[in-house]
C-alpha positions as CSV (number, residue, x, y, z in Angstrom):
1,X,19.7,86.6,134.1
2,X,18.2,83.4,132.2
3,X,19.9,80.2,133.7
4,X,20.8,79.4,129.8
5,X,22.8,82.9,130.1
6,X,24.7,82.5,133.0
7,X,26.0,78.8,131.5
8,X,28.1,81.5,129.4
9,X,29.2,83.5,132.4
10,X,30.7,80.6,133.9
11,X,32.2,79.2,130.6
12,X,34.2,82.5,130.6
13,X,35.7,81.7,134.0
14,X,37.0,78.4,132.5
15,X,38.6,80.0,129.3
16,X,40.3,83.1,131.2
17,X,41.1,80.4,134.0
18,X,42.5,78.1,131.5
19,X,44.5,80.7,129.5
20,X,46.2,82.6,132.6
21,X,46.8,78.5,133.5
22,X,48.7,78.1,130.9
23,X,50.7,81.9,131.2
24,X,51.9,80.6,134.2
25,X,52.5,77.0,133.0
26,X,55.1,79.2,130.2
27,X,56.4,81.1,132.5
28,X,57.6,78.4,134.8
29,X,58.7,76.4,131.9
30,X,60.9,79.2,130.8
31,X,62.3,80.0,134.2
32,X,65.6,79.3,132.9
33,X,65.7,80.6,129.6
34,X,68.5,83.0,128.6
35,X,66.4,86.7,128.1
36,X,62.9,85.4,128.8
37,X,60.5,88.1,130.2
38,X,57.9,87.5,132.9
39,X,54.6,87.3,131.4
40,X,51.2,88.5,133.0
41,X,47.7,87.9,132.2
42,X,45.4,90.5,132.3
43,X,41.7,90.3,133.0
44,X,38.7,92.3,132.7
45,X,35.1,92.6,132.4
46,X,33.1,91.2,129.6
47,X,30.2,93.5,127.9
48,X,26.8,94.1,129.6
49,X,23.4,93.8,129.4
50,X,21.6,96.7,129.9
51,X,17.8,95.5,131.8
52,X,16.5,98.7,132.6
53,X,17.5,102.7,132.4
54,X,17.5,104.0,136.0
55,X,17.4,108.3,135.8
56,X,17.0,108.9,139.6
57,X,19.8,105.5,141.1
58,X,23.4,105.7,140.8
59,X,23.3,103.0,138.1
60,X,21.3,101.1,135.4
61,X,20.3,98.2,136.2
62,X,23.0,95.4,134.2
63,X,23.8,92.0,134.1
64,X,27.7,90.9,133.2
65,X,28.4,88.4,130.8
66,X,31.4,87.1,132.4
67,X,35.0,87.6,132.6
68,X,37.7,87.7,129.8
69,X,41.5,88.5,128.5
70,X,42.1,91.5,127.4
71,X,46.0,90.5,127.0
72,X,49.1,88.7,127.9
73,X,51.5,91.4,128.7
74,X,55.3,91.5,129.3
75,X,56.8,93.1,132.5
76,X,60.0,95.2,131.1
77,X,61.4,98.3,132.8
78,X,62.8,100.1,129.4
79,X,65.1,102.4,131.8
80,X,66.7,99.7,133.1
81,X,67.4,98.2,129.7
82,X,68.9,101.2,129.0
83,X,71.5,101.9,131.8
84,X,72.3,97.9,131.7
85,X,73.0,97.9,127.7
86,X,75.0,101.2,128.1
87,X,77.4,99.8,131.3
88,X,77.2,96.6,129.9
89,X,79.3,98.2,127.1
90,X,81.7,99.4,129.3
91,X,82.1,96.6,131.0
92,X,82.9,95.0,127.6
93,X,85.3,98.0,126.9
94,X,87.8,97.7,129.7
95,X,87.6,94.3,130.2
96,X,89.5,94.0,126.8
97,X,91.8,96.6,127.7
98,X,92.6,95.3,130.7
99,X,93.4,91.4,129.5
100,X,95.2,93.4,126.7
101,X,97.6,94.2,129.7
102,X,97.5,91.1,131.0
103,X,98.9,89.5,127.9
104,X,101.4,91.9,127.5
105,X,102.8,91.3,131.1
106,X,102.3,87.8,130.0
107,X,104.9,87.9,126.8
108,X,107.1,89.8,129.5
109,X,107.3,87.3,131.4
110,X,106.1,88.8,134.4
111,X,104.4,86.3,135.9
112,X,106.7,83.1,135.3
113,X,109.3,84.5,136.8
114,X,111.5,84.2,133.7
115,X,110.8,87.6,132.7
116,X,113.1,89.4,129.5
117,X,114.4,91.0,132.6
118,X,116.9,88.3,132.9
119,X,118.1,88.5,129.8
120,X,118.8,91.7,130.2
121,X,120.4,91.8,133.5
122,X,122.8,88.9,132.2
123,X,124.0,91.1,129.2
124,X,124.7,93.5,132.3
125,X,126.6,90.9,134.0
126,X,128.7,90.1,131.5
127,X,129.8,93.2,130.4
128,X,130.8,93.9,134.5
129,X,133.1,90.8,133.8
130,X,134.7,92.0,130.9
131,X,135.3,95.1,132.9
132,X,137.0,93.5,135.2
133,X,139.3,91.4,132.5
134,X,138.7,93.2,129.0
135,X,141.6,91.0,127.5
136,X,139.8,87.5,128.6
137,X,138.8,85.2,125.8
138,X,136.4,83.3,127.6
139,X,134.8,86.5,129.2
140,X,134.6,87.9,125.5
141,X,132.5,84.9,124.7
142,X,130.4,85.2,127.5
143,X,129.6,88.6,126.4
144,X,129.1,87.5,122.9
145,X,126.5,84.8,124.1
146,X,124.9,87.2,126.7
147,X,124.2,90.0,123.5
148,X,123.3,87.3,121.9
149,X,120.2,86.1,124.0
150,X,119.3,89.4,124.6
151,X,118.7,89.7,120.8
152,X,116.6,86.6,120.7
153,X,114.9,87.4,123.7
154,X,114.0,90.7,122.7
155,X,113.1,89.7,119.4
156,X,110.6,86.7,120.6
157,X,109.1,89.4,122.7
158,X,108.5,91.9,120.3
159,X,107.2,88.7,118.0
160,X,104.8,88.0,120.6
161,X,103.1,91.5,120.6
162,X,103.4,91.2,117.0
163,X,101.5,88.1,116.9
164,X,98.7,88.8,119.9
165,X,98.0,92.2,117.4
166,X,96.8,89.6,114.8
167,X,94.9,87.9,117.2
168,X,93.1,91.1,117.9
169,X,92.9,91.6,114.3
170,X,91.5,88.0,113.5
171,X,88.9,88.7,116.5
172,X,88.2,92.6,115.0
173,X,87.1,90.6,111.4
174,X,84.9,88.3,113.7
175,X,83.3,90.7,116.0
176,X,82.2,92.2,112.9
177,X,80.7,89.5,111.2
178,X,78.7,88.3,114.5
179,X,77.8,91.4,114.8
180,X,76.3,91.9,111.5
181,X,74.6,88.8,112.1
182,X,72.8,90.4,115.3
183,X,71.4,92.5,112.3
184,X,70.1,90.6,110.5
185,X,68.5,88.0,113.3
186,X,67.0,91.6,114.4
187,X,65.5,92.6,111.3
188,X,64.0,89.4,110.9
189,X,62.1,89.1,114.3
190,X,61.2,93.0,113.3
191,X,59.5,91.0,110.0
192,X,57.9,88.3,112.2
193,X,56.5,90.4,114.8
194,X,55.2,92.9,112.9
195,X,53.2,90.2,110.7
196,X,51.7,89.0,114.2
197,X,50.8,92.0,115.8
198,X,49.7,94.0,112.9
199,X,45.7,92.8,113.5
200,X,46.0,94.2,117.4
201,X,45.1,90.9,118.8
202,X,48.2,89.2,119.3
203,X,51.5,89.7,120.9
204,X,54.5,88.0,119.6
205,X,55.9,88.3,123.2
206,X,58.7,85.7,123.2
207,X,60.1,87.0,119.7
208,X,60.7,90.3,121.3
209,X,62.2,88.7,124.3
210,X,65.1,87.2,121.6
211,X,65.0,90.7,120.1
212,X,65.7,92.1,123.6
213,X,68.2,89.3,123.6
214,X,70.0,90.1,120.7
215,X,69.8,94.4,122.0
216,X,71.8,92.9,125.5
217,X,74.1,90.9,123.4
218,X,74.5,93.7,120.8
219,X,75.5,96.1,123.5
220,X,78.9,94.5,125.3
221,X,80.1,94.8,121.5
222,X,79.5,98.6,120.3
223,X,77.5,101.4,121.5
224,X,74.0,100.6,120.6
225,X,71.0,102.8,120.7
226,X,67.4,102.1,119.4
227,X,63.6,103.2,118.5
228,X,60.5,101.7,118.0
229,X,58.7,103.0,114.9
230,X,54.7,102.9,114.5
231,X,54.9,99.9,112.9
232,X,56.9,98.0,115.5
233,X,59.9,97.7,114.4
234,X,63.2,97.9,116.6
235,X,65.2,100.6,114.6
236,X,68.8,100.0,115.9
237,X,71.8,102.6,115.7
238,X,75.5,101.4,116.1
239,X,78.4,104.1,117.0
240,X,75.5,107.0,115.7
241,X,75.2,105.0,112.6
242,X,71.8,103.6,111.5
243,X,72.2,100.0,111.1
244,X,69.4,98.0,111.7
245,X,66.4,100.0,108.8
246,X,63.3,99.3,108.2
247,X,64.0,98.2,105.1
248,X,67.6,96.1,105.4
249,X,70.4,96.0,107.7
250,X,73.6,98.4,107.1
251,X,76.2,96.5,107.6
252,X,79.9,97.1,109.0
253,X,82.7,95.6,106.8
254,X,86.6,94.9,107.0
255,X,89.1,95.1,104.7
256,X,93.1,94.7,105.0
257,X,95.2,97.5,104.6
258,X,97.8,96.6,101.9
259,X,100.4,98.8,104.1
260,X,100.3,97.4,107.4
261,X,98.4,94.0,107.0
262,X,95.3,95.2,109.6
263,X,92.0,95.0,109.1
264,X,90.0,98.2,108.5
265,X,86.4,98.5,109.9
266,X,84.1,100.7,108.2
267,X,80.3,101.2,106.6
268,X,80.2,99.1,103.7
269,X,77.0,101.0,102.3
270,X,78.6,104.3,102.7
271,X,82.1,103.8,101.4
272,X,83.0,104.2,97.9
273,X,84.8,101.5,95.8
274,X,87.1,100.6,93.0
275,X,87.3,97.9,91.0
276,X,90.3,96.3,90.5
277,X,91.8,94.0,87.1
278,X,90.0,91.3,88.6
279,X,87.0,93.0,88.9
280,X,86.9,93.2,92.5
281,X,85.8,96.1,94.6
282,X,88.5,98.2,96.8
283,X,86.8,100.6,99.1
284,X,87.9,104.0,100.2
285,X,87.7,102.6,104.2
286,X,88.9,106.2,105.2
287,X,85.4,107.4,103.5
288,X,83.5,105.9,105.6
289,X,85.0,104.9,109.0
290,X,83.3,103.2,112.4
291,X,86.2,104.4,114.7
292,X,87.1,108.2,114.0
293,X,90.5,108.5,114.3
294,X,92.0,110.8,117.8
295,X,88.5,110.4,119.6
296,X,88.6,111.3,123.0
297,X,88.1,107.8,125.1
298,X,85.6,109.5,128.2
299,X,82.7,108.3,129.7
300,X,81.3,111.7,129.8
301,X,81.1,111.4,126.1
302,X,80.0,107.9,126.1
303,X,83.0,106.8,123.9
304,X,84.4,104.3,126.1
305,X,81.6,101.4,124.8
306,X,81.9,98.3,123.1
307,X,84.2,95.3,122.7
308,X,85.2,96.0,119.1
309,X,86.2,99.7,119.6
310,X,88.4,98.7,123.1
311,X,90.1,96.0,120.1
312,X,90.6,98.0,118.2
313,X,92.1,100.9,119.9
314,X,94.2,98.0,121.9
315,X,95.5,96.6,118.5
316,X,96.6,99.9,116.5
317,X,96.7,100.2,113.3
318,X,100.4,99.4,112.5
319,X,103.3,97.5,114.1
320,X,105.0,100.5,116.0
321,X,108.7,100.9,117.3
322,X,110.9,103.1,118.7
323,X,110.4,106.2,115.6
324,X,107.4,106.6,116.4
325,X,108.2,108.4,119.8
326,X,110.9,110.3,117.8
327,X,110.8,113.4,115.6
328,X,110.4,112.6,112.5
329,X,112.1,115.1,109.4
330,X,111.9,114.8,105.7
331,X,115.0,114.5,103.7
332,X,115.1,118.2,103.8
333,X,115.9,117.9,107.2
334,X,112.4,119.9,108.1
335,X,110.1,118.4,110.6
336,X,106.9,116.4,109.9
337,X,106.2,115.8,113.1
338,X,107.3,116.2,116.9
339,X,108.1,113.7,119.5
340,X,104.9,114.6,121.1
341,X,103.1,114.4,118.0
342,X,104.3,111.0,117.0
343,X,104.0,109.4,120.3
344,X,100.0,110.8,120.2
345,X,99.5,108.7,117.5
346,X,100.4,105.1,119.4
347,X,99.8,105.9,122.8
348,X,96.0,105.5,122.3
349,X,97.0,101.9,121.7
350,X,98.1,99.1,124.2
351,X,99.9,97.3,121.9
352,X,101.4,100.3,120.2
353,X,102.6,102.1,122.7
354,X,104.2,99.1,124.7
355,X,106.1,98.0,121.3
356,X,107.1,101.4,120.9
357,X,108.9,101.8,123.9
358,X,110.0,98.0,124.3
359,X,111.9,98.7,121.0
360,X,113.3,102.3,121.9
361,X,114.5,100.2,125.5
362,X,116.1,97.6,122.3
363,X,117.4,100.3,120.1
364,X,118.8,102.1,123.7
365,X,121.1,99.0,124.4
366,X,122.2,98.3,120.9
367,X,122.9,101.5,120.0
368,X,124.7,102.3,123.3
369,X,126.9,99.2,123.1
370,X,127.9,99.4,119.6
371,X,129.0,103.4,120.2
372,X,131.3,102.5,122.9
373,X,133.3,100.5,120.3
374,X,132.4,103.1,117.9
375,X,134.2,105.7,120.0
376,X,137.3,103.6,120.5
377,X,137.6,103.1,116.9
378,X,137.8,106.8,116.6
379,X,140.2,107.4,118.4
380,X,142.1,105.1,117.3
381,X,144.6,104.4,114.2
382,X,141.7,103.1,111.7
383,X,142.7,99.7,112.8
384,X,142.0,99.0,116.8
385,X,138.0,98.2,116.8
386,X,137.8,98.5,112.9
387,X,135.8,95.9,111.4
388,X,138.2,95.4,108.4
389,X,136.1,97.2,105.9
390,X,136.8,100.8,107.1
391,X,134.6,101.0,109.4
392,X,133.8,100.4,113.3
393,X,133.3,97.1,114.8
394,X,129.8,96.3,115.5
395,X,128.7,93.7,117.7
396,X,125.0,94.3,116.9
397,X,124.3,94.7,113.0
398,X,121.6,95.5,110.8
399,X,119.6,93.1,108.9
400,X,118.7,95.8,106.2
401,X,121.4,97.3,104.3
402,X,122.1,101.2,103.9
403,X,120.5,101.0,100.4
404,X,117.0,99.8,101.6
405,X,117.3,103.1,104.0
406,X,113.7,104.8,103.9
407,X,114.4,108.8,103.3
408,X,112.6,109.3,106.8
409,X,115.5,107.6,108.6
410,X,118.4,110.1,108.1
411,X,120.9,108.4,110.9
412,X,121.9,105.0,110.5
413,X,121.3,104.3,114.3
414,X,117.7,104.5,113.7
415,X,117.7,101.4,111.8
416,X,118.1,99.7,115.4
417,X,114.9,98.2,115.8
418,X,114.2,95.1,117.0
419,X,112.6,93.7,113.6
420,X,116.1,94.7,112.1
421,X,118.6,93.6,114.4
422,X,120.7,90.6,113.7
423,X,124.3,89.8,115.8
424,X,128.0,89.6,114.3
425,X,128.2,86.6,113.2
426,X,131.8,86.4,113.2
427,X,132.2,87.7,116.6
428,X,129.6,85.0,117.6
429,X,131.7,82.6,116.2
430,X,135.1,84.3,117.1
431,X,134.8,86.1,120.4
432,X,138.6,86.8,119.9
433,X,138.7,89.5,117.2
434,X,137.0,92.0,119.6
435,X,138.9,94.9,119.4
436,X,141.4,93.3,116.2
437,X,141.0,91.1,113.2
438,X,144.3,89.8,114.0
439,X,144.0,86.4,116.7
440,X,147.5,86.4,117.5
441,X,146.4,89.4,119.8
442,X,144.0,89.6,122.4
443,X,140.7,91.3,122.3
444,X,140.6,94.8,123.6
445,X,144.1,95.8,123.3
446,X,145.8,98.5,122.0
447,X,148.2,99.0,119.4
448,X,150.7,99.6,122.2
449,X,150.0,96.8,123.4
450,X,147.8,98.1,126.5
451,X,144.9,96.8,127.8
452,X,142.1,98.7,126.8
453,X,140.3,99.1,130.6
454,X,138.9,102.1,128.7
455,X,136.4,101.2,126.5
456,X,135.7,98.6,128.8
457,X,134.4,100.8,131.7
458,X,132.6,102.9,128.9
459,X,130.5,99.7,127.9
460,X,129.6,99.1,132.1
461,X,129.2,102.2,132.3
462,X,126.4,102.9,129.1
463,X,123.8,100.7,131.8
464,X,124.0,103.5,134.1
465,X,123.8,106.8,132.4
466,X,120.7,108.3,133.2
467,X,119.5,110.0,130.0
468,X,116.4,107.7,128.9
469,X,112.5,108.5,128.9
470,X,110.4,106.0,128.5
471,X,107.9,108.1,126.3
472,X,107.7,111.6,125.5
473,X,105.3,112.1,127.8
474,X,107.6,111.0,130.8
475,X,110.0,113.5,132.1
476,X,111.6,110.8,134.5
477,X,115.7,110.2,133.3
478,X,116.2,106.4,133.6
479,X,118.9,104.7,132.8
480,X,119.3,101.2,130.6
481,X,119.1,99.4,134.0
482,X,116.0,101.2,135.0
483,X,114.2,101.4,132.0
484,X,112.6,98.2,131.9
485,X,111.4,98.5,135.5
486,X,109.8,101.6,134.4
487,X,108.3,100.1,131.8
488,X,107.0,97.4,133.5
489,X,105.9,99.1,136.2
490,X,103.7,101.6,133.8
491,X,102.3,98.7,132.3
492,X,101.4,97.5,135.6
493,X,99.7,100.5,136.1
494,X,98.1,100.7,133.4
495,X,96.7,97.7,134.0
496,X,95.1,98.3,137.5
497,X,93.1,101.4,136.0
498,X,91.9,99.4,133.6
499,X,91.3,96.8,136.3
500,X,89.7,99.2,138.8
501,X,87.4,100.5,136.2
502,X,85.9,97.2,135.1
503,X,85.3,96.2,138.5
504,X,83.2,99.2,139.1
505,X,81.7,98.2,135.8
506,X,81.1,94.7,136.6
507,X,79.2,96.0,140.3
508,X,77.4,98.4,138.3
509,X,76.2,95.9,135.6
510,X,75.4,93.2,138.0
511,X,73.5,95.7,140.4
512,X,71.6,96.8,137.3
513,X,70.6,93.4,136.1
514,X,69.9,92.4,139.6
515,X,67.1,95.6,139.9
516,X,66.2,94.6,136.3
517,X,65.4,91.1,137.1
518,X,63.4,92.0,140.3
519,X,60.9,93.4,137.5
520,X,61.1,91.0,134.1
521,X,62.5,87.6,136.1
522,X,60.3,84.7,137.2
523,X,59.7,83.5,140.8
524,X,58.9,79.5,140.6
525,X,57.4,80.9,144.1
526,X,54.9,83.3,142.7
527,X,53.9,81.5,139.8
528,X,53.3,78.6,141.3
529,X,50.6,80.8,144.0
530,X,49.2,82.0,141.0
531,X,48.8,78.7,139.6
532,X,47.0,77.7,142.5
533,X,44.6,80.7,142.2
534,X,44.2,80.2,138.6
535,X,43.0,76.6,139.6
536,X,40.9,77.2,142.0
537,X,39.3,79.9,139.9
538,X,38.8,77.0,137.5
539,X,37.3,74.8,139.9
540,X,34.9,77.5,141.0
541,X,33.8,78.3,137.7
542,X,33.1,74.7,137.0
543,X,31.3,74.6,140.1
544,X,29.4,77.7,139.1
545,X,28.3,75.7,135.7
546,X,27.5,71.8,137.8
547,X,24.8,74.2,140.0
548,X,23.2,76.5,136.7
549,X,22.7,72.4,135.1
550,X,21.9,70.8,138.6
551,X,18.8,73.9,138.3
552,X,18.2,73.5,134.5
553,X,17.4,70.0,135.0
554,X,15.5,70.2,138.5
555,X,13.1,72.8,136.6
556,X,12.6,70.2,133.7
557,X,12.5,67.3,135.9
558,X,10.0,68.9,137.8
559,X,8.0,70.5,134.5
560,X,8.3,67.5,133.0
């Protein structure tokens, strides 16, 4: 080869050493970078000059022109992407469901060690006093101050499930909106890459590591799956629904339910809409939903993914209570639905299923208390445990009257629900007129002037009767004393499955990203050997150049 040619041979060494240089300069930079993919140069040969044919040798006879960069590559392993964006999901899934438990232990009190239990146990208490002394004043108090905690103390529970459901809500509405931001980011590094790329020289290589950053984040919050179309552009599909297009992103969309105050989730593009007087739009959410209603949670089916489903199954879609484990009838009297059928739709639900039965462990107490008195006042003379209005004294009432009755709720005991419980106020005030209106005679006696030891016993013993179930799925009898152990002791269970399952999750994710980083990470370690080759690549190939001018100018020295 001509010396003048070979000063191009060894310029090629310092551009390819100088570019892989400054690869591994990025890569060590980025070491730290949240999502940042390992990047390789890759080198080959430049053209050749062909000197002479050869037909008899193994080869013509060439000279090379150097070396060059055919490209900077990323290292990814797209199976691992896959199985770490699918378990990341349900990581994401039961890690909500189980701090859903956790709360609701929480509000129980369960770990303070000022649990509702105690409330309960002291209206317990008392009632064993007044047992013992049914004509006692100050033990009628007592019992009066005792129902009344437990009322407040049940209702500030059932307020607390209440209000961590609109947390969930408030976080649903949120979810969303980040999510659909994840869109949109996505479809705009789709726009950017694709101008970059489209001439076949380039690779936009650290905008598809934030795509693939956006993918990993995308994933803890629904079930994601994606595509790559010819062009190059990261088709993404969220719960089976296209969202991420070519063209735009579809997005998901809330809207509250005028009836229960929740936020609806569903596909803004695909529902249909109303306008209302002030010309806003009202969409038909049940048209076009995210979550279909009674799916199967199974990770066989792959429906056990995301953040925003697990909140969304975990906050319900209404504020339940005790009817909704019961069968419900028409005014007819003809059933709409079973116990089982009811209780099917809340027990998918944390929160539904725990306020359900919280309340039927309220409406079991109130309801159990007031017909003790209920049956002394029959069976008595319309005056002994009469409330003065014709009727049974109460010492739990109802805060909605018998007008305001829904057709559903045929016996006036269902009303008993912890958002419609209130206390007798004049009892509160009066301990004295249990049993008569009339303060010149003591609380539970009869007209005859007997102590009534009866009704008494009947109260004590309402705590022990073992004729409760804590859900129509239970077939274990508890009793009022029992129940709430049960209770809490399912919800402790609950919570270690929930538990157990996301650390398996957590093993599996971390295993996954550990394998997965073995291929896309960077080794300060490596890189900076190959920085060291790179160099003295460099050095060589500037010492390859020094020697072609040190014998370009000897030969003109010496022709000269």
């Amino acid at each position: 080869m001509p010396l003048m040619g070979s000063l191009y041979v060894g310029q090629s060494g310092l551009q390819t050493s100088q570019s892989a240089l400054n690869t591994t300069g990025h890569n060590i930079t980025n070491a730290d970078t949240p999502g940042y993919v390992r990047q390789q140069t890759m080198l080959g040969d430049k053209n050749y000059n062909l000197l002479s044919i050869n037909t008899t040798g193994i080869a013509n006879k060439q000279t090379g022109l150097g070396v060059t960069y055919q490209q900077i590559r990323q290292v990814r392993d797209v199976f691992l992407d896959k199985t770490y964006r699918e378990e990341n999901g349900r990581l994401s899934f039961y890690e909500t469901q189980y701090e859903t438990t956790s709360e609701l232990e929480t509000l129980l009190g369960e770990f303070e060690g000022a649990s509702f239990e105690n409330s309960l146990n002291n209206l317990w208490v008392s009632i064993q006093e007044l047992s013992k002394d049914p004509s006692s004043g100050v033990v009628q108090g007592l019992v009066m101050q005792k129902a009344y905690a437990f009322m407040s103390d049940a209702q500030a529970v059932y307020q607390g499930m209440c209000n961590y459901q609109d947390n969930l809500n408030m976080e649903i509405k949120n979810t969303v909106d980040t999510i659909n931001d994840y869109g949109h980011r996505i479809y705009e590094l789709n726009e950017q890459i694709r101008k970059i790329e489209t001439g076949g020289f380039e690779h936009a290589n650290d905008l598809q590591d934030e795509r693939n950053r956006l993918l990993d984040e995308l994933s803890s919050f629904a079930k994601v799956s994606y595509s790559t179309d010819p062009e190059g552009n990261v088709l993404v599909k969220l719960e089976d629904h296209v969202f991420v297009r070519p063209d735009r992103v579809s997005e998901m969309a809330v809207q509250v339910d005028e009836t229960t105050s929740l936020y609806d989730v569903f596909w803004l593009d695909d529902a249909p809409f109303k306008l209302d007087p002030n010309g806003h739009k009202i969409y038909d959410t049940d048209a076009a939903p995210v979550f279909l209603p009674g799916e199967t949670i199974s990770a066989q089916l792959d429906t056990d993914l995301g953040k925003l489903k697990s909140m969304f199954l975990a906050r319900g879609d209404h504020r339940a209570n005790f009817t909704d484990m019961e069968t419900i009838r028409d005014a007819n009297g003809d059933i709409i639905s079973t116990e089982a059928e009811s209780y099917a739709a809340v027990s998918g639900s944390v929160i539904m299923k725990y306020q359900a039965e919280f309340d039927r462990l309220v409406h079991s107490v109130v309801t159990a208390i007031n017909g003790a008195l209920e049956e002394a006042y029959n069976e008595g003379d319309g005056e002994y445990m009469s409330n003065g209005h014709g009727g049974p004294l109460q010492i739990f009432q109802r805060k909605v009257s018998d007008d305001d009755v829904k057709e559903d709720y045929t016996k006036a005991e269902t009303l008993f629900s912890v958002g419609n419980l209130s206390i007798n106020r004049e009892l509160l005030q009066t301990p004295g007129k249990l049993g008569y209106g009339d303060l010149s005679k003591p609380g539970f006696t009869r007209p005859d002037g007997s102590v009534d030891y009866t009704t008494a016993e009947k109260l004590k013993a309402v705590f022990d009767m073992a004729e409760y179930r804590l859900n129509p799925d239970s077939q274990t009898q508890l009793s009022i004393n029992s129940f709430y152990a049960g209770m809490v002791g399912e919800l402790a269970n609950d919570g270690a499955v929930y538990k157990s399952n996301r650390d398996n999750e957590q093993i599996t994710v971390d295993s996954t990203e550990s394998a997965r980083q073995q291929v896309i990470g960077v080794s300060t370690d490596e890189e900076l050997e190959s920085m060291i080759r790179y160099q003295n690549a460099y050095n060589a190939s500037s010492r390859y150049i020094n020697v072609v001018t040190e014998m370009l100018d000897h030969l003109l020295t010496s022709l000269g």
